[in-house]
N, C-alpha and C positions, 0 to 999 in steps of 0.2 A: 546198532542200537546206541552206541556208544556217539555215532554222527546225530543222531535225533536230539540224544540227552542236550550234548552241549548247543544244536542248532535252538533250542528252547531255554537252556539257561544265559546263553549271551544275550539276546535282546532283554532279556532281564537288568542281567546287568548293566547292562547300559542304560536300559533304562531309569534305574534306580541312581546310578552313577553320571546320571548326563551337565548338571551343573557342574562336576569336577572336570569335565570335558573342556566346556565351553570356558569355565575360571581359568585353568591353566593354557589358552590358546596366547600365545605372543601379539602385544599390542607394537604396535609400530612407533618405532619412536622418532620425531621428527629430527630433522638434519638440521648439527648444530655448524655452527660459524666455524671450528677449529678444521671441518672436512673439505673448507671450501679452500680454494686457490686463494693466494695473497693477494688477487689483483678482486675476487669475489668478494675476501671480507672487506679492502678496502672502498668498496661501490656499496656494501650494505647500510651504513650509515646512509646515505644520499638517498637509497632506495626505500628506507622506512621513513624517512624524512618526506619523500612524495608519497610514498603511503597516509601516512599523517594527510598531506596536506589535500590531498583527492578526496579522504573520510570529511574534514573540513568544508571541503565547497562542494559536495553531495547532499552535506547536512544544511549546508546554505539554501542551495536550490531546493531542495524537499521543502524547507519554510515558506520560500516563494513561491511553489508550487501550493500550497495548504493555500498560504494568504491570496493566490489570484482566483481561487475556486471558490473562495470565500467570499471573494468581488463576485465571481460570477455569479454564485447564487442568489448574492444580493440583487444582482443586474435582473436576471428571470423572474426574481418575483416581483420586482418592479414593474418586471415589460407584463409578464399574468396578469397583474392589478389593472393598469391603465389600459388593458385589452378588456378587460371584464369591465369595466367601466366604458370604454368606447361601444362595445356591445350594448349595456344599458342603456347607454343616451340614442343609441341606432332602435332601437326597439320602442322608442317612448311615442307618442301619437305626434304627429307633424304640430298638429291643429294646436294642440294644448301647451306647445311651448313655445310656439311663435308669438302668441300676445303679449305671454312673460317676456319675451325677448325684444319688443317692440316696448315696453312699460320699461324695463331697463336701460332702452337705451332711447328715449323721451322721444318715440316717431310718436306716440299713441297720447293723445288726452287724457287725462288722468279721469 
């Protein structure tokens, strides 16, 4: 009786008590400079310094990247337009624009 009782009041408790669980679990704390070998802290400098400078020309190419997509879009709707346009002048009657084009370019008597 006595294994029932507490098998029913533990998950209680725990479960009323589960943020005090999770609150006091140990966060990890990063590794500082003083745990490193002397020849380690002496290369960290140079290594946050290429850190640094990789975030730099990542940030660079991301721009170039934005700005040649941005040509490119320009480029497509370009070549869309003057397709939809070659299409229209391919659909137009033969007959009806050969005269215009003959009056234009003075084969035809006015």
């Amino acid at each position: 009786m006595v294994v029932s009782i507490s098998l029913c009041t533990l998950p209680a408790y725990f479960w009323i008590n589960i943020e005090a669980v999770f609150a006091t679990q140990p966060t990890r704390e990063p590794v500082h400079a003083p745990l490193l070998a002397p020849e380690g802290r002496e290369a960290l400098p140079e290594i946050r310094s290429g850190q640094r400078q990789a975030i730099d020309e990542i940030a660079e190419l991301n721009r170039n990247i934005s700005t040649q997509q941005a040509d490119l879009k320009r480029v497509a709707d370009q070549r869309e337009a003057l397709t939809a346009k070659i299409v229209s002048l391919q659909n137009r009657p033969f007959a009806a624009s050969v005269p215009r084009l003959l009056l234009r370019l003075h084969l035809v008597p006015f």
